[in-house]
C-alpha positions as CSV (number, residue, x, y, z in Angstrom):
1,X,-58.3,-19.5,-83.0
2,X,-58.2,-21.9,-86.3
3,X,-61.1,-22.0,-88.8
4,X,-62.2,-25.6,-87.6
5,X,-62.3,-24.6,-84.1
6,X,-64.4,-21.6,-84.9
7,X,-66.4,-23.8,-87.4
8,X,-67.4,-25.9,-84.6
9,X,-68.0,-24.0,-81.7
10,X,-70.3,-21.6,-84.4
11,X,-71.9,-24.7,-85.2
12,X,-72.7,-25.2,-81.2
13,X,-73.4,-21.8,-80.3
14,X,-75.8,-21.2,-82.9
15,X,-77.7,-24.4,-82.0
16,X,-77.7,-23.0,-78.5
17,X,-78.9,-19.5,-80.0
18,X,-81.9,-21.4,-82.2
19,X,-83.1,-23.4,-78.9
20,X,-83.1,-20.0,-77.0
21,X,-84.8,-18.0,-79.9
22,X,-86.7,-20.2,-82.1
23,X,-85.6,-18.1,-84.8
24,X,-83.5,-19.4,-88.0
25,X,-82.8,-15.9,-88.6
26,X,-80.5,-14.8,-85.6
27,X,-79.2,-18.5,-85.4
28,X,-77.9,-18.7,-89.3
29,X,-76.7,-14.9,-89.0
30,X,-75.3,-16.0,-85.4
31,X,-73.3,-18.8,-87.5
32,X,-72.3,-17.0,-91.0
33,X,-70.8,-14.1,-88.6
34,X,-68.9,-16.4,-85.8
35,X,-67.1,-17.9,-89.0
36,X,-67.0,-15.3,-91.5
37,X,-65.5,-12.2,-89.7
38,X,-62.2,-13.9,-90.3
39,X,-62.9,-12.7,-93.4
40,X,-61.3,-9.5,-92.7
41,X,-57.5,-11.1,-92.1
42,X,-58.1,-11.4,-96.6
43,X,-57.2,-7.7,-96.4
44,X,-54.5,-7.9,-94.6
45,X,-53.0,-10.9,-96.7
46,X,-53.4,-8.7,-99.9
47,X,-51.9,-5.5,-98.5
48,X,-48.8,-7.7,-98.4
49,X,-49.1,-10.4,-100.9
50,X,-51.2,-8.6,-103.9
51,X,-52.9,-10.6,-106.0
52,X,-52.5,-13.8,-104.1
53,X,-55.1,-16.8,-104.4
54,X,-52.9,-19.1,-102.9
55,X,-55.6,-20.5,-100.0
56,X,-52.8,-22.6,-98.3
57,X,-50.9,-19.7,-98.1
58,X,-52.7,-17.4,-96.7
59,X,-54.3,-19.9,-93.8
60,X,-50.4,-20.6,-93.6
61,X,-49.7,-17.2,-92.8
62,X,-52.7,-16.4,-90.9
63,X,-52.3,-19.1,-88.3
64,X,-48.7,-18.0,-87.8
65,X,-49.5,-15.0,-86.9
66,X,-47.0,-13.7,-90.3
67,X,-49.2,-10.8,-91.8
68,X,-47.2,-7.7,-90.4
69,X,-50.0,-5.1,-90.4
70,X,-52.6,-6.0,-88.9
71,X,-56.1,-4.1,-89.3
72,X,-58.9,-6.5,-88.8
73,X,-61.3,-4.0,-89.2
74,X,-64.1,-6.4,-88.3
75,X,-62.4,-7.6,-85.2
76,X,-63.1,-5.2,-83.1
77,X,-65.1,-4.3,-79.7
78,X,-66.2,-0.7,-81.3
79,X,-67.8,-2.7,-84.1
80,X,-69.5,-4.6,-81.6
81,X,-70.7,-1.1,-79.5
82,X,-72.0,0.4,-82.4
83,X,-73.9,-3.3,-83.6
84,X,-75.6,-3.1,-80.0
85,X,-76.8,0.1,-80.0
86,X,-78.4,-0.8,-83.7
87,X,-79.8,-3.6,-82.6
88,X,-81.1,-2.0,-79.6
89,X,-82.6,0.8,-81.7
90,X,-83.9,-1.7,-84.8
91,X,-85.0,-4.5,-83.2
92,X,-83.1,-6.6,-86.5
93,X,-83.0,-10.0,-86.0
94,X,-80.4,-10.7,-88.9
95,X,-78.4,-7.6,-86.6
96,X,-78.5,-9.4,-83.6
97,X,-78.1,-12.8,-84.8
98,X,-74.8,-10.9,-87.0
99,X,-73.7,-9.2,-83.4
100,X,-74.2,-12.5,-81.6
101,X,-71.4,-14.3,-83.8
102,X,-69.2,-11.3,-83.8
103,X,-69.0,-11.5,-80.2
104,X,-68.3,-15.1,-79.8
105,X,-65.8,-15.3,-82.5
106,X,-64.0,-12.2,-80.8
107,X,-64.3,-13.9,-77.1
108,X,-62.8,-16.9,-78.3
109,X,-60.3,-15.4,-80.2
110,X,-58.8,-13.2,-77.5
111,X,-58.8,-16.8,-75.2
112,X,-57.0,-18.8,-78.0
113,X,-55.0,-16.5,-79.4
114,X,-53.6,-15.9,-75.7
115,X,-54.8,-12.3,-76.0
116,X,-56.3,-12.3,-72.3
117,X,-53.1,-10.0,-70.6
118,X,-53.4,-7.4,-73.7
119,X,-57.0,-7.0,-73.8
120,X,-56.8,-4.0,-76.0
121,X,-56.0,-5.8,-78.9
122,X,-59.2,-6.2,-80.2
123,X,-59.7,-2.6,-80.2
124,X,-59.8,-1.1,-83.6
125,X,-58.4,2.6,-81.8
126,X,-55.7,0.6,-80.2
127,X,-54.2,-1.2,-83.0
128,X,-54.3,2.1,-85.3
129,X,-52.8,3.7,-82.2
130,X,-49.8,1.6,-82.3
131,X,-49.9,1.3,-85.8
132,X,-51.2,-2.2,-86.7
133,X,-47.9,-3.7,-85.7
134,X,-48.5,-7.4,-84.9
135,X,-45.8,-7.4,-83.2
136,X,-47.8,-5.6,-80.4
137,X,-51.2,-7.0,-81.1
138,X,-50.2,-10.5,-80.3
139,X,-47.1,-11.6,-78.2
140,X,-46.8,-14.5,-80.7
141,X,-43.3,-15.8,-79.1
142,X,-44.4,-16.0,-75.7
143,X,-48.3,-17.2,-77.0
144,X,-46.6,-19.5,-79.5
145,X,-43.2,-20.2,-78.3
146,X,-42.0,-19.5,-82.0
147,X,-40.4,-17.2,-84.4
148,X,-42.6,-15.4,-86.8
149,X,-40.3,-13.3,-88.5
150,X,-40.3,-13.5,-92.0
């Protein structure tokens, strides 16, 4: 999924989060996290372009799918397990608002980026099992209907 789409639907889920919970707390951390934890594809673009600050570049390359080791540390459904069970034992608002957004961001992205008949994708154990190849992650031909090889 593109930044402005996860920009908006942020925007609208964390509305929908404030109404529910009256608190600015989870709703803001709801927000920063559903648009942030893209955040994590900067690593990725440095592994194989060091030093690079070119911003059009690297949205470039992250929306076609042309980083060729993919980590994503932060998108992952462990992450998400271990946020729970914090939350859970904490009772953080800023942790669930954080956890809220992480889940959203990762739902939407596994619809948009067609990621629905290789579910394990967002798993952090699966992609290290199969060595961050995005080649395996995402089926970006048959997703995209386009080369990405650089």
């Amino acid at each position: 999924m593109k930044i402005p789409s996860h920009l908006i639907v942020s925007s609208v889920f964390s509305s929908g989060v404030y109404v529910i919970t009256k608190s600015p707390v989870i709703s803001v951390s709801s927000f920063v996290a559903g648009i942030f934890l893209d955040l994590d594809h900067l690593i990725d673009y440095w592994r194989q372009y060091p030093g690079s600050l070119d911003v059009r570049h690297f949205i470039e390359v992250c929306d076609k799918y042309r980083i060729k080791v993919l980590t994503l540390f932060l998108h992952s459904y462990e992450l998400l397990i271990v946020f729970a069970v914090v939350v859970y034992l904490t009772k953080s608002p800023l942790l669930l608002g954080l956890s809220l957004g992480l889940a959203q961001h990762i739902f939407l992205d596994t619809i948009g980026n067609n990621l629905t008949e290789n579910s394990l994708s967002y798993f952090f154990i699966y992609r290290w099992y199969i060595g961050f190849d995005y080649t395996k992650v995402f089926d970006t031909e048959k997703a995209h209907g386009q080369d990405n090889n650089l």
